[in-house]
N, C-alpha and C positions, 0 to 999 in steps of 0.2 A: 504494500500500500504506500503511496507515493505522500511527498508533505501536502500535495493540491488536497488530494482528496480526501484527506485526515483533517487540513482546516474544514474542506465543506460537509465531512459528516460531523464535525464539532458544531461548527455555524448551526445545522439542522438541527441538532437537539438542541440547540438552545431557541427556536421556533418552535419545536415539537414541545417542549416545556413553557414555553409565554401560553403558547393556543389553548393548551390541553395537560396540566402538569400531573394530573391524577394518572390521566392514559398513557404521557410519558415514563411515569414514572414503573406502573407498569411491565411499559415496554421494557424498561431498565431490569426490572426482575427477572424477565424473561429469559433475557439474554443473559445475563448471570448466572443465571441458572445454567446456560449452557455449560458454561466450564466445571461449571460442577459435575454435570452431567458425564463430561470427559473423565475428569479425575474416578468418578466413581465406575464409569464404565471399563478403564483398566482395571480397578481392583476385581470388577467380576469377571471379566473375560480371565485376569492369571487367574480365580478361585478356579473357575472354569475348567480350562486346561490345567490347573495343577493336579481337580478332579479327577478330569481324564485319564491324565498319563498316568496317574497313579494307579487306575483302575485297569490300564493299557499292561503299564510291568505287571501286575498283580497275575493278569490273566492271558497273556500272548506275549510269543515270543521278542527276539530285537529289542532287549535290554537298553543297549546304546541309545537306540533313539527316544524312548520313553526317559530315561535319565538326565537327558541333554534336555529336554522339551521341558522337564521337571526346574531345573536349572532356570531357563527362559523364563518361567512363569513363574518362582520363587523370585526374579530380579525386577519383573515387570509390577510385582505385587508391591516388595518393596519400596519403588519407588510411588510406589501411585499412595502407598499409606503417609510414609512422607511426605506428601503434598498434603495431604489430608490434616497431616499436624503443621498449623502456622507458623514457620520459626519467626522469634521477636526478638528485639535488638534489650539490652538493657535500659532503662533509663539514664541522663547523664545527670549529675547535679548531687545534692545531698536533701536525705527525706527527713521532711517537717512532719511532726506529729502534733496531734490536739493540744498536749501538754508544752511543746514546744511555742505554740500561735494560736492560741486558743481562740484570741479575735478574730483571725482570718479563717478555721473551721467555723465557727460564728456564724460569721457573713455568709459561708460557702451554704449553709446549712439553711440561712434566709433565702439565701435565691434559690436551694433547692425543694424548699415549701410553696415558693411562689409560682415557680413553674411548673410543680408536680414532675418533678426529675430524678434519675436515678441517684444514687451518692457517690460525690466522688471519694476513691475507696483508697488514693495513695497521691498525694502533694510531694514536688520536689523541687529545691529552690535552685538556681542557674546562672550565667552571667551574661547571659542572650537580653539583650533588648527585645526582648517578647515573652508573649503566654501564650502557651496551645496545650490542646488535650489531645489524649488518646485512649483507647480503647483497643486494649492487650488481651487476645480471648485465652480464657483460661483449659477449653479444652480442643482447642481446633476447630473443624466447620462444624461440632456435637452445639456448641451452644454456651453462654456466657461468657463473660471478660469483666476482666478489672479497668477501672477505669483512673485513667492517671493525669494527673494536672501538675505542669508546668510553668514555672512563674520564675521571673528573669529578675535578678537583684535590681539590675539598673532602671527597669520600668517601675518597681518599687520604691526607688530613691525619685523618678523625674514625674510620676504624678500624684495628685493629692489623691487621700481615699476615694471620694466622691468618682474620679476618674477611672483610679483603677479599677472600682467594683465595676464599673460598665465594663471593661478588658473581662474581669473574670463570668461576667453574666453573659457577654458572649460568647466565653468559649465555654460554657454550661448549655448556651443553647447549641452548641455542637451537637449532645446527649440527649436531648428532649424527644419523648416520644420514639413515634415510627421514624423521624427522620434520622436518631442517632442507631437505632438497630438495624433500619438500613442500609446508614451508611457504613456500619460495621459490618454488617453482612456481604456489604462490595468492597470491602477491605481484604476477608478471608479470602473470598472468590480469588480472590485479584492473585493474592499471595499465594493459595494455591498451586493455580498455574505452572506460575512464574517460577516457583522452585520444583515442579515434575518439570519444568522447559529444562530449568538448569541442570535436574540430576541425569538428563538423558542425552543432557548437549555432546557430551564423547561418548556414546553411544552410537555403533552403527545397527544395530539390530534392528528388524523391519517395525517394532513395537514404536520404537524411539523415532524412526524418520517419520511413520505416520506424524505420533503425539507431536514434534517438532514441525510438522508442515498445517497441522490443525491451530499450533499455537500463535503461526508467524500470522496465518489469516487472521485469527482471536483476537489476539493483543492489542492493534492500534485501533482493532473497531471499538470492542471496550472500553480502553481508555477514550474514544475521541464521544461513545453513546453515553456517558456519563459526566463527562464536561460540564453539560447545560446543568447536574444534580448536583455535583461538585461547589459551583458557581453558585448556585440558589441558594447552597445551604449558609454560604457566606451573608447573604442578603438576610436570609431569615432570621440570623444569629442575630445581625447587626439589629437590626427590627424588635426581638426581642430583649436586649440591649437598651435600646432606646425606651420600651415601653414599663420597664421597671425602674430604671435610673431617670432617664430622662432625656426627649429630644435633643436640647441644646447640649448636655452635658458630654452625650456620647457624638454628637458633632464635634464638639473642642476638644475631645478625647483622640479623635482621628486627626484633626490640626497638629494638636501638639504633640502626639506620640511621633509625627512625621518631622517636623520640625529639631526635634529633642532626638530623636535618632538618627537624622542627620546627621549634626553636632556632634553627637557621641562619636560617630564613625570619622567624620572628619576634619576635628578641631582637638577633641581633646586628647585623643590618643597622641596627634605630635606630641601637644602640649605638655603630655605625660611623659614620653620618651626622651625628651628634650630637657627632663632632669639630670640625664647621664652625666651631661655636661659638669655638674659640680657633685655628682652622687656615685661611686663609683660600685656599689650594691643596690642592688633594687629597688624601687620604692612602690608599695604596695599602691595600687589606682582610686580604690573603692572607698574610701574614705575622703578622697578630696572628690572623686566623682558625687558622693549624696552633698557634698558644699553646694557644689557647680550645677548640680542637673535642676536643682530648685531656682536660681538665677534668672530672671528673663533674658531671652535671647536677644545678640541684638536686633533691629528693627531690620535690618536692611538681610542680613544673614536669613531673617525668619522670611522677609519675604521671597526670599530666594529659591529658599528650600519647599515653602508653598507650592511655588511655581513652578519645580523644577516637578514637586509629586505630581501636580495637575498636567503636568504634559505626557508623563507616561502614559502609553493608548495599550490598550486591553489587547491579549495576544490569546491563542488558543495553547503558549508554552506555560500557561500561567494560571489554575483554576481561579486564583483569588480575584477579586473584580479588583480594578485599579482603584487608587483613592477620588480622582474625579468621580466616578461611578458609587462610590458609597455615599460620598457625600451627597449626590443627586437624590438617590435614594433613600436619603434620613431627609431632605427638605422640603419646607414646604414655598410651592409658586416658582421655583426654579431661581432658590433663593444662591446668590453669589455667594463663593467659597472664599473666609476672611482667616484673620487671627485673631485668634480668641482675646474677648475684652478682658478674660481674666487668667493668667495664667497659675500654674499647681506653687504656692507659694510655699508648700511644704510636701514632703514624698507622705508615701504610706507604707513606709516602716513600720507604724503604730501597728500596724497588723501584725508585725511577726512576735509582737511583745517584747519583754525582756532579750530575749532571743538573738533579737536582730544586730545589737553589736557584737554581740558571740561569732554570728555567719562574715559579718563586714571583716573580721579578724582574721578568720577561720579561711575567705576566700584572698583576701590580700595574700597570706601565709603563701597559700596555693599558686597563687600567681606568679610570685616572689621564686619560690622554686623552680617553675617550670619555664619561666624565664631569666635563671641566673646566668646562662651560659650566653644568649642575645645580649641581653643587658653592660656584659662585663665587655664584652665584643663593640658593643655602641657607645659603652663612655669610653673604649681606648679609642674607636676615631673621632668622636668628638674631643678626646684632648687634642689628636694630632691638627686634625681642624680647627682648632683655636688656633693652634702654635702656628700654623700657615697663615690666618687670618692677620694674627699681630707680623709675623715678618712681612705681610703684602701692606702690612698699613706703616710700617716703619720706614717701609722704600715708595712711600704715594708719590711723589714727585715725580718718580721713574713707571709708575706702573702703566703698561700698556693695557690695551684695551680687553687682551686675551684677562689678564691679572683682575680688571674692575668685575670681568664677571664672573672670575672664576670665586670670588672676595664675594662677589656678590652672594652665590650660588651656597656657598659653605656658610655664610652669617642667617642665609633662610635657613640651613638646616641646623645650623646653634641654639636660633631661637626664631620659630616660625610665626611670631606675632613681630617682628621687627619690620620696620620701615624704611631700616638704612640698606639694605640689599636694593629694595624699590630705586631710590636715587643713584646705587652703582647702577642700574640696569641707564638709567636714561644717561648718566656720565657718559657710558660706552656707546647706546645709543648717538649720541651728540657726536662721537669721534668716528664712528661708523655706523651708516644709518640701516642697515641692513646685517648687523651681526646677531645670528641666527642663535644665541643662547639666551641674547638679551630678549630680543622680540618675545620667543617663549615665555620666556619671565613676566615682560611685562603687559602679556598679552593673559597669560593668569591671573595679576593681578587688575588689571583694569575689568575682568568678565563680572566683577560682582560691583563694581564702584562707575563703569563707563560702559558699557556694552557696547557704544559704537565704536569709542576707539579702541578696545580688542578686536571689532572687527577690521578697524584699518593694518592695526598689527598683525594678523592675520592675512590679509591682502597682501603684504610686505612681505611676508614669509614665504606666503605661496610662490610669487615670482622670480624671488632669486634663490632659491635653495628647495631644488627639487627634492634632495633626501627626506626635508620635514612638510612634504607638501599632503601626505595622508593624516599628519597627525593634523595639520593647521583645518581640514578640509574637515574631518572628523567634530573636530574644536566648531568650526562654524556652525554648522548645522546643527550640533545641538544647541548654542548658542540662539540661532535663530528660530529653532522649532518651538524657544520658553517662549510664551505671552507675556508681553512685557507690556504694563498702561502706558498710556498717550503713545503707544509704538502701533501703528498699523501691522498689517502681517505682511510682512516684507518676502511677497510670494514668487518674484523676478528673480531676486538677491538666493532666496533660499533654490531656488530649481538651478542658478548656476552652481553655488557649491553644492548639490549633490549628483552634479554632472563631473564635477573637480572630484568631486567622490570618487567616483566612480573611476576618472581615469586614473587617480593615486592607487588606488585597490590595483587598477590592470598594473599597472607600472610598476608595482612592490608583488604581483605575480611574476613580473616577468624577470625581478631582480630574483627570485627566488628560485625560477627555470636556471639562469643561468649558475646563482652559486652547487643545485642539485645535478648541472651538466661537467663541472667543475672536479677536477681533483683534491686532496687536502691542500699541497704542496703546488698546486697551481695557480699562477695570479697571484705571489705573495709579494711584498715587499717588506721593510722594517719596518715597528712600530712606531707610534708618533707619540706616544702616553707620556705628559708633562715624569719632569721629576718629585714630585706629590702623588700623581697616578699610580705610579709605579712603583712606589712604597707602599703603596695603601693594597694593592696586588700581592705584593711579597707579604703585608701582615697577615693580609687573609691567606693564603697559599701555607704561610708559618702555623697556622694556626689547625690544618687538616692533615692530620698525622702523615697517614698514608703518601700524600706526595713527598716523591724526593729529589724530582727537578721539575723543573717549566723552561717551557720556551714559546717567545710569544711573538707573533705574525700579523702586520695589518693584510687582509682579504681587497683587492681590486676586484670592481664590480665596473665592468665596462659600459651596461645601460646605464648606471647612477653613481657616476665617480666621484663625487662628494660624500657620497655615502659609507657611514665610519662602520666598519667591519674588523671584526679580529677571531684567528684561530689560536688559542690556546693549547698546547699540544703539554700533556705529564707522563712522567714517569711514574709510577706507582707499584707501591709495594705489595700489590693482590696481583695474584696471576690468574684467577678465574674470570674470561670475559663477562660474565653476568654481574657480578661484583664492580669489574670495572666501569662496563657504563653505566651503573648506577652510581655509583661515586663521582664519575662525569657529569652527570646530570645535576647532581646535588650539587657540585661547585659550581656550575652556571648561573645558579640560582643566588651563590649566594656571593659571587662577583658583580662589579659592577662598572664597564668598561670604556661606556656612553655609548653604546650601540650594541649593534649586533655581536654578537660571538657564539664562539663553538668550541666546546672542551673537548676535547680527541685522546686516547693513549696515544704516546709518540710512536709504538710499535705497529700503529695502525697506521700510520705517514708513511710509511716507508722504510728503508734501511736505514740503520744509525748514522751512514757516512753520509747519505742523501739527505738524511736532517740537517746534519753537521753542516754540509756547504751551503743547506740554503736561510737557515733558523741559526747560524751562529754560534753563538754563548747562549748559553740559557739565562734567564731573569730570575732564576730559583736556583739554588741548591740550599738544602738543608744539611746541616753542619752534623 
């Protein structure tokens, strides 16, 4: 089944559910049923034939073949019982008991008198900006499940009770009724399946290619005939939500949980990291996070982030309606989507009682652990990054324009609320009007304070530096796609750059033909990496046991020869190739070299001496 036809059997049920939601939903059962139908259908055909054979050796000759068919049907049986039982993942977080939050059992216990709902039967707290539920069946497709509710510290800290309780009333009405046994019952179906698909995937037996050509037709229709159920049940939650808390409430509930998780994702965590700097152990997040998440945003940030939720368009990759679409949905007269007149001036912590400094400790701890080894790695380059900073500012009278932005570059990652990087970018600017680090720079910061002159920096980019001409293009468009007041829809402007889209995308295909038509060792020249670069390479290189040389190559790309390329070639002390590109992989990731690169074992390049003449000296040896 193709992606055309998976959107338009999605589309359709979500028609087939506006016109008709009872008959859809129906139809829904129906076809649910069918996989069941499968699964249960293996289990009787092996009872079946296990009967047979059994009865076959029992009483006629040709042993062999009743044995072997015993065999078949003893594997086919198994597998089809293991579908039959759901595997479930753990829960992640630490479980709250009554006596632990007695308040929040409380509450949970009022909205499940008020909706006439199941209990939820196990709470556990998380570091997820969210709450969701689930429902874990306790014996397979036999019948029951536990139902389990998840609640994210940081949605705790960033809204007031009032708020939260709508979070937790909606995802209560997950459970309500037929619509939560149903949608449990399309959960097992689903899982079913999915794991008789997978325990038959190496299988060639004729059992297996059937069950695996039955499941490939199955599978996208079911997920795409249950889309529109999916989707509704989001709407109804929300609906329910709104009619025990309150209209308005769980409108400003959906404002600000979008706004405040913005934020979370892309302010504070610099903000947090950005400690290194003067802390060279960890500092726990979650206790300056409940400071900050209760703070009003600023004005200009919040609208931003508004507008950036409001432009997302509803996809069929995505059950949950977008937040345009909820909000539409909770208002009344096609009332305009705002910022709340009042924001959570306090979290609802109170909920978790005494408790909740215990958890704030208990997840710092955790955090603090499992990022000591990042941590210790980020305040050593932020010292070295100071130490470069202060010699670029000790020689300003000499510094070139490569220098203003390189000063620039490292004082935003010192401290990512600073202003003095902004003024290096235009410094450079001013000396070269077209250098392509500053534009970036100051084409980031102008998209939340200027929008149209990110777009002219943007225009600038584009023209003379084709290497960054995907990301400028990318950059526009969404740019131009947010609704911005007193902006018309700039609908001329937007169809050119996603024409520029477009040919940036062909243009970084065709750079990509070429380096996959390429040898390692071909097209190399020496690297260009400052004297800072290149230390900062050897720390991280010093710092992953296993290598015990590097040798490092800039990449020519004859369609895009501005385009900064490099092959990394190591030495490494694993001699199993599975090991080693995985350990290749891992260092990719965690270098950083201003463009493209590619980590290689040098025994994959070629012969040593063939290294030798064309890669040099190595830029690594470990001592």
């Amino acid at each position: 089944m193709d992606y055309a036809d998976f959107v338009h059997l999605a589309r359709t049920s979500e028609q087939d559910c506006a016109h008709d939601s009872r008959a859809y939903r129906r139809s829904v059962i129906r076809f649910a049923a069918l996989g069941y139908l499968w699964v249960i259908g293996c289990v009787v055909v092996a009872l079946a034939l296990l009967a047979f054979s059994v009865h076959q050796l029992m009483n006629v000759r040709f042993g062999f073949v009743w044995i072997s068919l015993i065999f078949a049907a003893c594997g086919l049986l198994w597998v089809g019982l293991k579908a039959l039982r759901v595997p479930t993942e753990p829960p992640v977080g630490v479980r709250v008991t009554p006596e632990d939050a007695p308040e929040l059992f409380q509450s949970l216990a009022r909205i499940q008198k008020r909706i006439k709902g199941p209990p939820i039967h196990e709470v556990y707290l998380d570091d997820e900006f969210n709450a969701g539920v689930r429902q874990v069946p306790r014996f397979g497709v036999l019948g029951g499940s536990v139902n389990q509710l998840m609640i994210g510290l940081p949605m705790l800290m960033a809204l007031d009770k009032r708020r939260m309780l709508v979070v937790l009333a909606h995802e209560y009405g997950h459970l309500r009724g037929d619509h939560g046994k149903l949608g449990s019952w399309i959960y097992r179906t689903r899982k079913s399946w999915m794991r008789l698909y997978e325990s038959m995937e190496d299988s060639a037996s004729p059992f297996a290619v059937a069950t695996q050509a039955f499941l490939r037709w199955y599978s996208p229709r079911f997920v795409a005939r249950t889309f529109a159920m999916a989707r509704q049940n989001e709407y109804e939650a929300d609906r329910l939500a709104a009619k025990l808390i309150g209209r308005e409430e769980a409108v400003a509930e959906l404002v600000e949980s979008r706004v405040k998780g913005q934020w979370l994702h892309t302010r504070f965590w610099n903000l947090h990291w950005a400690q290194a700097v003067r802390e060279p152990l960890p500092v726990g997040p979650y206790k300056a996070m409940q400071r900050l998440l209760v703070q009003i945003p600023d004005q200009n940030f919040a609208q931003d982030a508004l507008r950036s939720g409001l432009g997302h368009l509803s996809s069929v990759d995505d059950t949950h309606p977008v937040l345009r679409e909820r909000l539409a949905a909770l208002s009344k007269d096609k009332e305009r989507p705002r910022l709340p007149e009042q924001w959570s001036e306090r979290g609802s912590l109170e909920l978790l009682g005494a408790s909740a400094a215990r958890w704030i400790d208990q997840f710092d701890r955790e955090w603090c652990k499992d990022n000591a080894d990042g941590w210790k790695r980020h305040h050593a380059w932020l010292q070295r990054a100071r130490t470069r900073v202060m010699e670029l500012q000790a020689n300003a009278a000499n510094n070139s324009v490569a220098d203003l932005v390189e000063m620039a570059q490292l004082i935003k990652r010192l401290n990512p609320a600073s202003s003095m990087s902004v003024e290096l970018y235009r410094k450079a600017l001013d000396r070269d009007p077209v250098q392509p680090q500053a534009l970036i720079g100051k084409a980031l910061h102008m998209v939340e304070t200027d929008p149209e002159r990110c777009l002219q920096y943007l225009e600038r980019l584009w023209n003379h530096h084709p290497a960054h001409r995907l990301w400028s293009a990318r950059m526009a468009v969404q740019e131009l796609e947010t609704k911005r007041e007193g902006r018309e829809f700039p609908e001329q402007a937007l169809k050119q750059w996603r024409e520029r889209r477009r040919e940036a995308e062909n243009a970084e295909a065709e750079v990509m033909q070429e380096l996959n038509r390429s040898g390692i060792l071909e097209s190399v020249q020496a690297h260009e990496l400052s004297a800072f670069e290149l230390a900062e390479l050897q720390a991280e290189l010093a710092r992953i046991h296993p290598v015990r040389q590097a040798w490092l190559l800039r990449k020519k790309i004859a369609c895009m020869p501005d385009r900064r390329a490099h092959v990394l070639l190591v030495a490494l002390a694993r001699t199993e190739d599975a090991a080693k590109q995985q350990l290749c992989s891992e260092i990719g990731e965690r270098i950083d070299l201003g463009g493209m690169a590619w980590v290689v074992p040098w025994d994959q390049a070629g012969s040593k001496e063939q290294l030798l003449s064309v890669a040099g000296q190595p830029v690594f040896v470990r001592e």
